[in-house]
C-alpha positions as CSV (number, residue, x, y, z in Angstrom):
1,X,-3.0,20.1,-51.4
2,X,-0.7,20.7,-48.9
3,X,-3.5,22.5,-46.8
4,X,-5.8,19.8,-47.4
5,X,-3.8,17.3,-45.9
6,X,-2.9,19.9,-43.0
7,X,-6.3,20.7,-41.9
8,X,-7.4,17.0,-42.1
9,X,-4.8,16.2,-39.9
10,X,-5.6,18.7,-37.3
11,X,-9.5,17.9,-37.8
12,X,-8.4,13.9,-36.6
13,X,-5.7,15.1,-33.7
14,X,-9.0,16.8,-32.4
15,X,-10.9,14.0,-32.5
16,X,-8.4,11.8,-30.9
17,X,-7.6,14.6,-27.8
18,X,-11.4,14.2,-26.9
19,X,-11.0,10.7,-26.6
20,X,-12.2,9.6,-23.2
21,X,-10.1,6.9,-20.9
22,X,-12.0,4.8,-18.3
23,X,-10.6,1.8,-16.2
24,X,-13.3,0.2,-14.6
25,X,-13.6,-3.5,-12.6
26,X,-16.6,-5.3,-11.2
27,X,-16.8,-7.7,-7.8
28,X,-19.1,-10.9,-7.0
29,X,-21.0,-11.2,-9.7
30,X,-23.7,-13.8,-9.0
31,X,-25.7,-16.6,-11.6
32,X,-29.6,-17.0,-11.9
33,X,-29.8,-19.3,-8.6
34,X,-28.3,-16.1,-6.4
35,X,-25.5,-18.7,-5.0
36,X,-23.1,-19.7,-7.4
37,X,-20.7,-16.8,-8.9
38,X,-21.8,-15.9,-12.8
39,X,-18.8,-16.4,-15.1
40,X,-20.0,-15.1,-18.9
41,X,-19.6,-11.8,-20.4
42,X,-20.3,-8.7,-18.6
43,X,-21.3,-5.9,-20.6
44,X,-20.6,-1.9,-19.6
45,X,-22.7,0.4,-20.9
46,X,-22.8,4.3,-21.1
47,X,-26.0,6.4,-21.6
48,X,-24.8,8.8,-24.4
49,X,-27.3,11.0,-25.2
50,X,-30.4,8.9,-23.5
51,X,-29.6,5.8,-25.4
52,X,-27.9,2.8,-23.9
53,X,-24.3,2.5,-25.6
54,X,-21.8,-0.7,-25.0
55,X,-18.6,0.8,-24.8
56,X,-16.3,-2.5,-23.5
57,X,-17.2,-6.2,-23.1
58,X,-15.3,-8.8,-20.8
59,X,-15.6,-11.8,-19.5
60,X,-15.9,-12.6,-16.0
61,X,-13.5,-14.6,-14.0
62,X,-14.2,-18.0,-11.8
63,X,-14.7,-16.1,-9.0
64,X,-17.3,-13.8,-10.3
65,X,-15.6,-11.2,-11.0
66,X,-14.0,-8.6,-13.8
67,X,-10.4,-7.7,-13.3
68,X,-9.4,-3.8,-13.7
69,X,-10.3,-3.3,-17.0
70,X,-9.0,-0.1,-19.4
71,X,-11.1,1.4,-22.2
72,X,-11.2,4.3,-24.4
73,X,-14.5,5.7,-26.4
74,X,-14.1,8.2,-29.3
75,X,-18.6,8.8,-28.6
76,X,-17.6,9.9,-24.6
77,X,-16.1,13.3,-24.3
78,X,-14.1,15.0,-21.9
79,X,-15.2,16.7,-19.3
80,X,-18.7,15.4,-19.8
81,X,-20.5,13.5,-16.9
82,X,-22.0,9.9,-17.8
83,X,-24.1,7.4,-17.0
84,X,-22.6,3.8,-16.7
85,X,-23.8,0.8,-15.7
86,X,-23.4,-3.3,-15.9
87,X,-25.4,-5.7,-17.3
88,X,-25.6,-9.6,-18.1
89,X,-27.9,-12.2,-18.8
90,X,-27.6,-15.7,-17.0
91,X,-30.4,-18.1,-16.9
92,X,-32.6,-16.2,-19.1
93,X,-32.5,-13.3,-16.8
94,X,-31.1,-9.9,-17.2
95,X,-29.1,-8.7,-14.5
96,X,-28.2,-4.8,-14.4
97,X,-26.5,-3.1,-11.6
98,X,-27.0,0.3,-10.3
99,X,-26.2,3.8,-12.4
100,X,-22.7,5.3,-11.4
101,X,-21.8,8.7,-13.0
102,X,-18.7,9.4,-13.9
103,X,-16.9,12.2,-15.3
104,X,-15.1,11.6,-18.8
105,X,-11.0,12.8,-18.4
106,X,-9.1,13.7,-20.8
107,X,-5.3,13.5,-19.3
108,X,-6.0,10.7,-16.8
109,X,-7.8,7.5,-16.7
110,X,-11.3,7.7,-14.7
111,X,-12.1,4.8,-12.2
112,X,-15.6,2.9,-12.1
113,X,-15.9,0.2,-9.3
114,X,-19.2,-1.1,-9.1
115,X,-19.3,-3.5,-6.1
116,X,-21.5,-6.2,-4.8
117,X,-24.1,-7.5,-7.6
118,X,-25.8,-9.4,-5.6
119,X,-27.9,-6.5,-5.4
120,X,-28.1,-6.2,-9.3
121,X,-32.2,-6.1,-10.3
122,X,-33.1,-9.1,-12.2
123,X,-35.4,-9.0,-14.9
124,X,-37.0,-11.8,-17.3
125,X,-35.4,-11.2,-21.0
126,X,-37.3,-13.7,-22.6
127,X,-40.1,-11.9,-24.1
128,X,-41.5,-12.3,-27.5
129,X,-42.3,-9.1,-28.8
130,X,-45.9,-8.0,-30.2
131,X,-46.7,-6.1,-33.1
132,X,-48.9,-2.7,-32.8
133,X,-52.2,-2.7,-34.3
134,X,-51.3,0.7,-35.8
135,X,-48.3,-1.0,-37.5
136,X,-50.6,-4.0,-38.7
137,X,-52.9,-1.5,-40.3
138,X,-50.5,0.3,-42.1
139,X,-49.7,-3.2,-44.0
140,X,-52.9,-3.7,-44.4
141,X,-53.7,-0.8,-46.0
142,X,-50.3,-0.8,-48.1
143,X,-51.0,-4.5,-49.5
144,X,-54.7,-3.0,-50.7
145,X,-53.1,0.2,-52.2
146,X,-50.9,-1.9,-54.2
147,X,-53.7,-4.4,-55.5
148,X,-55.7,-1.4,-56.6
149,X,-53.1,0.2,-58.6
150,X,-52.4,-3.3,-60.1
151,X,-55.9,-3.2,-61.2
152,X,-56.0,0.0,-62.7
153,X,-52.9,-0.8,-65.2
């Protein structure tokens, strides 16, 4: 029992050393109309393994912007580079700022600054999505199968 317990508590120290830490901060975040400063949530994201992944949320101030801003993330590991980027929605658009890659520390806290937004692409998020015809086919041909079989019993 005794080695149970020992090895389980070895097995969690491990995963807690690869933890990674990240401070990161954000400046003049602008609204839909490209004057007035946005003041919602702000969302960073980090590409783990080619999918998007939000690893901190925080809500920008008055002025725009998002104070310095400390994290850790059990899913980054250190010594590993990433991917990080912003991203909000205002107005129905989606903002997203540029890609900075970071490497993930283990005995310090890595900076991400990400600067003007104003140069953040915008892109429409309201969308409705559509259905593939290979999709609606497959129902199709499911809904018959199971009227057949009812027929045969």
């Amino acid at each position: 029992m005794k080695k149970i317990v020992l090895l389980i508590a070895i097995a969690v120290s491990a995963v807690y050393a690869n933890a990674a830490s990240f401070k990161w901060s954000a400046g003049n975040l602008y609204a839909s109309d490209g004057k007035s400063k946005f003041t919602g949530d702000v969302t960073l994201y980090a590409v783990v393994s080619g999918t998007d992944t939000a690893v901190s949320t925080v809500t920008a101030s008055s002025s725009g912007a998002v104070a310095a801003t400390t994290f850790s993330s059990d899913a980054l590991e250190a010594g590993t580079y990433y991917d990080f980027f912003l991203s909000y929605i205002d107005g129905g658009n989606q903002f997203k700022s540029s890609v900075k890659n970071v490497q993930a520390q283990a005995t310090s806290t890595a900076n991400i600054t990400f600067g003007n937004m104003e140069s953040a692409t915008k892109s429409a998020s309201n969308w409705t999505p559509v259905p593939e015809p290979t999709s609606a086919l497959l129902m199709v041909l499911g809904v018959a199968g199971l009227a057949l079989r009812r027929r045969r019993v």
